[in-house]
N, C-alpha and C positions, 0 to 999 in steps of 0.2 A: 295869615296863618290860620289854621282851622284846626281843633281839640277836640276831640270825642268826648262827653261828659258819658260817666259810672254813674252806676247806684238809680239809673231809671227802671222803671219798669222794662219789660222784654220786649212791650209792642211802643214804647218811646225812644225815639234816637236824640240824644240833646246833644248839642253843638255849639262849640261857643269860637266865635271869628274873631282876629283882632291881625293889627294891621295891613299888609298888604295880600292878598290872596293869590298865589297861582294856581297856574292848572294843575300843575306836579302836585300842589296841596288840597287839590279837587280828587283828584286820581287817587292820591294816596289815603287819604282818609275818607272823604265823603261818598265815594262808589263805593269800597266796598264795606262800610257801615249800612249803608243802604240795603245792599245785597242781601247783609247778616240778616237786618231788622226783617225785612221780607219772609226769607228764611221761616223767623222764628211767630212772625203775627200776621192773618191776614189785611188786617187793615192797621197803619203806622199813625202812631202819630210824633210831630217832631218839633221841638223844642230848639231855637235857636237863639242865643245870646251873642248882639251883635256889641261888640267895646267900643267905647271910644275914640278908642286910637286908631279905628278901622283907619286905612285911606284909600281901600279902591280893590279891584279886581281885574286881573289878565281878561282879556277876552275871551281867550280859551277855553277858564275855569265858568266864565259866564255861559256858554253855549253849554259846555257838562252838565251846568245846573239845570238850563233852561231843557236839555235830551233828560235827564235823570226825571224832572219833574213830572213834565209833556208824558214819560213813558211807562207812568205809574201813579198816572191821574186819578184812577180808579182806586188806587190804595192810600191815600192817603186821609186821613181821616180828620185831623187836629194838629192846626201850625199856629205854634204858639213864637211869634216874634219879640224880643226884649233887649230895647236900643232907645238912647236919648236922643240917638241922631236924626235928626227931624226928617230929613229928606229921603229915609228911609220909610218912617212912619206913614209920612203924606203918601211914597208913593203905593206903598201896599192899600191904603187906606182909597187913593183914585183907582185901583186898576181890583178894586174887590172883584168884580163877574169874572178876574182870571182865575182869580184862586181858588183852587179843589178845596173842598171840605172847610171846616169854618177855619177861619185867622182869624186871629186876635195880637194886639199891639200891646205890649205892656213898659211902662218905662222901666229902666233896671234898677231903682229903689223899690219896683214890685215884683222884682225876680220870684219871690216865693210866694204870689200869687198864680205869676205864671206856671210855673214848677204844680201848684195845686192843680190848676186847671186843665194842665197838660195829663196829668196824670187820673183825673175824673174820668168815668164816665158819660160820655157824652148822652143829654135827651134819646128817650127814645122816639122816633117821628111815627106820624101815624098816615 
């Protein structure tokens, strides 16, 4: 299942997943939350809260992710991840050169850390 979190900023979409994911739960919430945040920021950043109880995702909802992500490389700005699940952790942590714009892993006894740093300002580069 996948929830839209309230009360972020206009250019943060926060998300928070918990048990089993489908595509229908792809489609229906996460396209077009994406769309919206587009809409309203040029550059997003997005806040995910992964539970627990996660246990997996359709294929289907997994290809949406990987079209949605691939197709707005250039927008995304700040993915702030927040999950105890290790095998999640590790793999964002091995596969960093995929990831657009900076990631960052937070466990979810630091959710309002991540929440803060979602919502910062990022460095400016020179």
């Amino acid at each position: 299942m996948i929830e839209q979190y309230t009360g972020f900023p206009e250019n943060v979409l926060g998300l928070r997943i918990s048990g089993h994911v489908s595509r229908e739960d792809y489609q229906r919430v996460v396209s077009p939350a994406v769309d919206a945040a587009l809409k309203r920021a040029q550059k997003v950043n997005i806040y995910v809260q992964v539970d627990n109880d996660f246990s997996g995702l359709e294929l289907g909802a997994l290809w949406d992710d990987l079209k949605v992500g691939m197709g707005h490389l250039r927008q995304w700005e700040r993915i702030a991840v927040v999950t105890d699940i290790a095998w999640i952790a590790n793999a964002l942590n091995v596969l960093g050169f995929l990831k657009p714009g900076e990631v960052e892993v937070f466990p979810l006894s630091d959710a309002g850390k991540a929440q803060a740093w979602i919502t910062e300002a990022p460095a400016p580069t020179s």
